[in-house]
C-alpha positions in Angstrom: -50.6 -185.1 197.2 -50.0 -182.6 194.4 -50.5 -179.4 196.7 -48.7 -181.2 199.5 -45.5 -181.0 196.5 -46.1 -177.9 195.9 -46.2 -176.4 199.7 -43.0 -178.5 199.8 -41.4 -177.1 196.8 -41.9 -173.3 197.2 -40.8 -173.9 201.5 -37.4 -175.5 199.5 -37.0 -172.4 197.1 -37.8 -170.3 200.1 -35.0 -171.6 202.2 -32.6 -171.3 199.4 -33.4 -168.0 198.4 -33.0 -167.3 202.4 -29.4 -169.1 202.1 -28.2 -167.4 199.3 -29.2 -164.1 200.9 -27.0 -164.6 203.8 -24.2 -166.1 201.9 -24.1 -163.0 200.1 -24.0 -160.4 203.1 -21.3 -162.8 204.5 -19.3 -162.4 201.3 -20.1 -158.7 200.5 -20.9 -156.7 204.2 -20.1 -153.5 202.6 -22.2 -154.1 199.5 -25.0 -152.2 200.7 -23.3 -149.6 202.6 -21.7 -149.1 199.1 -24.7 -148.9 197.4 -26.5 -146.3 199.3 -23.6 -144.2 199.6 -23.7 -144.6 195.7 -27.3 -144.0 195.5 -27.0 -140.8 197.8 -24.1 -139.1 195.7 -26.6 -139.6 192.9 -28.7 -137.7 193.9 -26.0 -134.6 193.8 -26.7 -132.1 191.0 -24.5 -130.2 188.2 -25.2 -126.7 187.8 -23.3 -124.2 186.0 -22.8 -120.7 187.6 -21.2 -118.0 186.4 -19.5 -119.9 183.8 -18.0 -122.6 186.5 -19.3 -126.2 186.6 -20.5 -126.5 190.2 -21.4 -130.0 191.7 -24.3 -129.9 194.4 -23.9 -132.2 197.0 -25.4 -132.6 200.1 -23.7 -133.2 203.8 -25.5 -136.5 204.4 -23.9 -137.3 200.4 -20.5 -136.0 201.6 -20.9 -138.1 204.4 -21.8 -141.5 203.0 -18.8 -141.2 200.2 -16.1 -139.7 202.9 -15.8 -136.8 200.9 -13.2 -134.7 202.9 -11.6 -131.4 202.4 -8.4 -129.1 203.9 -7.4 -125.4 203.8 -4.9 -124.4 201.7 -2.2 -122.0 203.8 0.0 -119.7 202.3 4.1 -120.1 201.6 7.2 -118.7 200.9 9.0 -120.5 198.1 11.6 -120.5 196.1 11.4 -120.8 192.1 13.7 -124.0 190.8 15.4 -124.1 187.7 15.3 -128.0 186.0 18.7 -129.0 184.9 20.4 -132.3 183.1 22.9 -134.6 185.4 25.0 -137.4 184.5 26.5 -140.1 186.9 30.6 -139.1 186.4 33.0 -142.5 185.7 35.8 -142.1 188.4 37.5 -144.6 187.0 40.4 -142.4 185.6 40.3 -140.1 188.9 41.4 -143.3 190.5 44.1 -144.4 188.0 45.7 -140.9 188.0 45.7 -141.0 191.7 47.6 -144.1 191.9 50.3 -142.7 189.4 50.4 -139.5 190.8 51.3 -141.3 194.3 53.8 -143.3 192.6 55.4 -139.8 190.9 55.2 -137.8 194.2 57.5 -141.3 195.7 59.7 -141.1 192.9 60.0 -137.3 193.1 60.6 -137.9 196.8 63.4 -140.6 196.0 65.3 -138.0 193.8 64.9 -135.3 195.8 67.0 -137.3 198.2 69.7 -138.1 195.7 70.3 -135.1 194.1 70.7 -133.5 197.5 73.5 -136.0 198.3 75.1 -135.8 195.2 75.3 -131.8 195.8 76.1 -132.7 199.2 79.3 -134.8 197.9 79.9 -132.2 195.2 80.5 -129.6 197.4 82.5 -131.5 199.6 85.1 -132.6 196.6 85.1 -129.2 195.6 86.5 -128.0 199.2 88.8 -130.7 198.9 90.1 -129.9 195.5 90.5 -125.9 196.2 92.2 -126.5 199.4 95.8 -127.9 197.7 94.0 -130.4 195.4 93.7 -133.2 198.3 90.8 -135.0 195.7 91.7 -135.4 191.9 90.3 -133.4 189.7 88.6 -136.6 188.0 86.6 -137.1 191.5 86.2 -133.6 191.3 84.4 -134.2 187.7 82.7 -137.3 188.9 80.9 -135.9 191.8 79.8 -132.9 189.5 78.3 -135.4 187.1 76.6 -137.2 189.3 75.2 -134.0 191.0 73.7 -133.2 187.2 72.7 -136.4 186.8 70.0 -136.7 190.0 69.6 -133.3 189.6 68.3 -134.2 185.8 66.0 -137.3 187.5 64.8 -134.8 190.0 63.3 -131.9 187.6 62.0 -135.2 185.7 60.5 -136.5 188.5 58.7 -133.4 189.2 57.5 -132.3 185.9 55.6 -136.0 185.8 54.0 -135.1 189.4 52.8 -131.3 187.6 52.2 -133.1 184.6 49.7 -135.9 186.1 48.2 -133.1 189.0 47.4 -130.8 185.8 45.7 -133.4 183.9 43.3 -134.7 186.7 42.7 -130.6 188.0 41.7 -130.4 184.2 39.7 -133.5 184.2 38.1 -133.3 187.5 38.3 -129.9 188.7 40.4 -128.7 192.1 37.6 -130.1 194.6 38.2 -133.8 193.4 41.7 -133.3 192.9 42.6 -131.6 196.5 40.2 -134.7 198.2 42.0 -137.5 196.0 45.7 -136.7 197.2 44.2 -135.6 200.8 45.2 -138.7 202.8 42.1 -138.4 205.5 39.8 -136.9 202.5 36.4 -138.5 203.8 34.9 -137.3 200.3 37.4 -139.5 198.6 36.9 -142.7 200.9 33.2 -143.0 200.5 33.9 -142.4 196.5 36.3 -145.3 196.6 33.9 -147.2 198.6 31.1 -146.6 196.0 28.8 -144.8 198.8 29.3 -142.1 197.5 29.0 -140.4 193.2 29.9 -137.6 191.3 27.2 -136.0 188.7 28.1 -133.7 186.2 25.1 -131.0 186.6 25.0 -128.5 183.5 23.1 -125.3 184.3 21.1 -123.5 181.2 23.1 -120.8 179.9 20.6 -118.1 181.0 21.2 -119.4 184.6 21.7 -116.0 187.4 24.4 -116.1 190.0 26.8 -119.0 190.4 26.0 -122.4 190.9 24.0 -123.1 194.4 25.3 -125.0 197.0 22.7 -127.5 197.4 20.5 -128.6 194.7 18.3 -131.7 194.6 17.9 -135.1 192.5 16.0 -136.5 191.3 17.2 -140.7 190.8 15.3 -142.6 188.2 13.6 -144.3 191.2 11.5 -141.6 191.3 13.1 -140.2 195.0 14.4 -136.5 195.1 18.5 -136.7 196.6 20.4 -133.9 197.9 23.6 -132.7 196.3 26.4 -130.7 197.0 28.8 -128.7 195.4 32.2 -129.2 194.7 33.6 -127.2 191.9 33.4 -126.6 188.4 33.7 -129.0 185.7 36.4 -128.4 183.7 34.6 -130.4 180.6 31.1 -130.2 180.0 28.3 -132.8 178.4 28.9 -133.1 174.3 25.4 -133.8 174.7 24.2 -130.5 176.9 24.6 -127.2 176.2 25.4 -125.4 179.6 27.6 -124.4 182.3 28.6 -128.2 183.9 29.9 -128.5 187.8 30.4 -131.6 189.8 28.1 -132.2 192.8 28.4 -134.9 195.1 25.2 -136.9 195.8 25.2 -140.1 198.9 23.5 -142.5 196.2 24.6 -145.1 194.8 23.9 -145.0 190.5 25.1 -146.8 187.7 28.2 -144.9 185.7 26.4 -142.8 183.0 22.9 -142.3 184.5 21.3 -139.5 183.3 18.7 -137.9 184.8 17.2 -134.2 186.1 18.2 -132.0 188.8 15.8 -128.8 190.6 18.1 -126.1 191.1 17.2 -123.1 192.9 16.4 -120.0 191.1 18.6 -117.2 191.8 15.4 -115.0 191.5 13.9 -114.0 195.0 11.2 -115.7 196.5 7.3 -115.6 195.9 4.2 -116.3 198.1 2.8 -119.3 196.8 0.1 -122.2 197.4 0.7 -125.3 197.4 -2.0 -127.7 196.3 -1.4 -131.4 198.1 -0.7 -134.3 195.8 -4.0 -136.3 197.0 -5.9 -133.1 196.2 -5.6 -133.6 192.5 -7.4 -135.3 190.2 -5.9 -135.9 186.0 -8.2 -135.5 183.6 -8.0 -134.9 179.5 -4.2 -135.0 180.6 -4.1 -131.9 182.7 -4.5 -131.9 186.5 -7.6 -130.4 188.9 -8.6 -130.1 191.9 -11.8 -129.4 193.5 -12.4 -126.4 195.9 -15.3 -126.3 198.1 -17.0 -122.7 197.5 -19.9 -123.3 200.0 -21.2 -126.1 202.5 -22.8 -128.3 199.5 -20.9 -127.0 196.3 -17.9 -127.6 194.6 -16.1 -126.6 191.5 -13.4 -127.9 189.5 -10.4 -125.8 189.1 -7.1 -126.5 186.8 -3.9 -127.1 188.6 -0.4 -126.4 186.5 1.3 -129.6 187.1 5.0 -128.0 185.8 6.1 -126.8 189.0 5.5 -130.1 191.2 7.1 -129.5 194.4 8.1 -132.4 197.2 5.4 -131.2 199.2 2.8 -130.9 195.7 2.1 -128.7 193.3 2.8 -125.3 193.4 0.6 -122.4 192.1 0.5 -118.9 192.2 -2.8 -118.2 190.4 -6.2 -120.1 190.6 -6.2 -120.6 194.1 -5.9 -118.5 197.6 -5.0 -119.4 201.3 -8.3 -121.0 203.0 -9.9 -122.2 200.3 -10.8 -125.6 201.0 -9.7 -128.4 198.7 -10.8 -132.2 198.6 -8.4 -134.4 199.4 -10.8 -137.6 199.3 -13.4 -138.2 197.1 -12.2 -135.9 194.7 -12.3 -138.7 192.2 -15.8 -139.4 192.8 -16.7 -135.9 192.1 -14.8 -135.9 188.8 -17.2 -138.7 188.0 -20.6 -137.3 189.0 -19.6 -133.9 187.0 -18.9 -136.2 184.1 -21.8 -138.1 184.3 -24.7 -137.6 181.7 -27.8 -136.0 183.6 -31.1 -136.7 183.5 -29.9 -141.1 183.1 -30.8 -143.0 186.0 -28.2 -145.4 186.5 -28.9 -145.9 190.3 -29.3 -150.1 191.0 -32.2 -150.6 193.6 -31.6 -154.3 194.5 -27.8 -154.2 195.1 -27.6 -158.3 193.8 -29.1 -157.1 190.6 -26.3 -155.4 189.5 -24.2 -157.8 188.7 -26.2 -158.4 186.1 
């Protein structure tokens, strides 16, 4: 009866065990996949050559952790210049339009009057030369009057010069040309708030005049194309610089200050440019590994100050064809970090939960 418990208990544990086993490929089908691609990187080596950490690893290794790598090409670019912007209130562009409309009316209006009031002037003045047929009092009157619109006229028009002055001196011509164009599209989209104005301020050592196009970049973290549109006729308390006004289709808060790239007036350089997914941070500067032969890799540092939309632009370090990973670099970082000599491989896959 006793072994007859026992056969019975060890079949039970058996069938459990059995159970558990197939629960767990269910829940985890990669798990050993993972594993032995794990297990196969570790058994990569770290040698050091010529004073450059290489990391061994084999094709069936590269294979089993997707470790992949792509040429690097040669380019032409540019240098770019960083620069502060500000998001421009328009508020007051929008006021001074308004009374400068209003002026231009009224100038209109007395432009009108005083021309009839010469008009009538004249006429009594004919009148009175030729045998007195008007008195001399209507004669006086009409002269009066003349002075009079005359006096609302040149009033009327030093307002208009006054209020064009103060927004050309405020806003610069480009702003103030589009606000009293009536078809400006510039100034319909900047009522309409689909369009802003930032006040860029180039460093003082800046070459050459301001570029026509710059880009950037929103707090977002996206990189916006901007255009020119004049100078700005008051710069940033806050910024030492040469400010202009740029016109960017993006929508910002009034006061938003951020960076703008601004093409170097210097001429451009051959260049490499290192892909973003090719990089890897570490003791906070940025790498990248390049693939010196079939099984070997070595970590090289990347300058991460002239980040590019298209990555990271160098001009030293690295050369066109030479192959950089662009998956799995991470993975290599960690095997070159890794103490050597520890065995940290996990045979039974379950176990390491443990």
């Amino acid at each position: 009866m006793k072994n007859r418990f026992l056969f019975w208990s060890a079949g039970t544990l058996a069938l459990a065990a059995r159970a558990c086993w197939t629960l767990y490929q269910a829940l985890y089908p990669n798990a050993s996949a993972t594993a032995a691609a794990a297990q196969t990187v570790q058994q990569s080596t770290v040698q050091t050559v010529n004073g450059e950490t290489v990391i061994v690893v084999s094709a069936a290794a590269q294979r089993a952790s997707h470790i992949e790598a792509t040429r690097l090409a040669a380019l032409t670019v540019r240098p770019e210049r960083t620069a502060y912007a500000s998001v421009v209130d328009l508020q007051p562009l929008f006021d001074l339009r308004t009374r400068l409309a209003a002026a231009r009316a009224d100038l209109d209006t007395f432009t009108a009057q005083a021309g009839n009031s010469r008009t009538q002037y004249e006429r009594n003045r004919v009148l009175f030369d030729d045998d007195r047929n008007v008195s001399q009092k209507s004669l006086q009157d009409a002269r009066a009057a003349m002075q009079a619109d005359e006096a609302k006229r040149r009033s009327a028009e030093a307002t208009v010069s006054g209020l064009d002055a103060t927004m050309r001196q405020q806003f610069g011509d480009a702003l103030a040309d589009s606000a009293m164009a009536p078809s400006s599209r510039l100034f319909q989209r900047l009522l309409a708030g689909r369009e802003i104005v930032l006040r860029v301020t180039l460093p003082f050592d800046y070459a050459g005049t301001a570029p026509a196009n710059i880009t950037i970049d929103t707090p977002d973290g996206q990189a916006v194309p901007a255009q020119k549109l004049s100078a700005s006729p008051s710069g940033d308390p806050s910024v030492q610089g040469n400010p202009w006004f740029y016109a960017m289709d993006r929508a910002l808060p009034v006061g938003t200050r951020t960076s703008a790239r601004v093409p170097s007036s210097a001429p451009a350089t051959p260049a490499i440019v290192i892909p973003e997914r090719a990089v890897v941070w570490y003791g906070g500067q940025a790498w990248s590994y390049v693939q010196t032969a079939p099984d070997r890799f070595t970590r090289r540092y990347v300058p991460a100050d002239n980040e590019g939309d298209q990555g990271f632009v160098v001009t030293s370090g690295f050369h066109a064809g030479d192959a950089v990973v662009t998956q799995g670099a991470q993975l290599l970082l960690s095997e070159e970090l890794k103490p050597q000599g520890i065995a940290t491989a996990c045979k039974d896959p379950p176990e390491c939960d443990d």
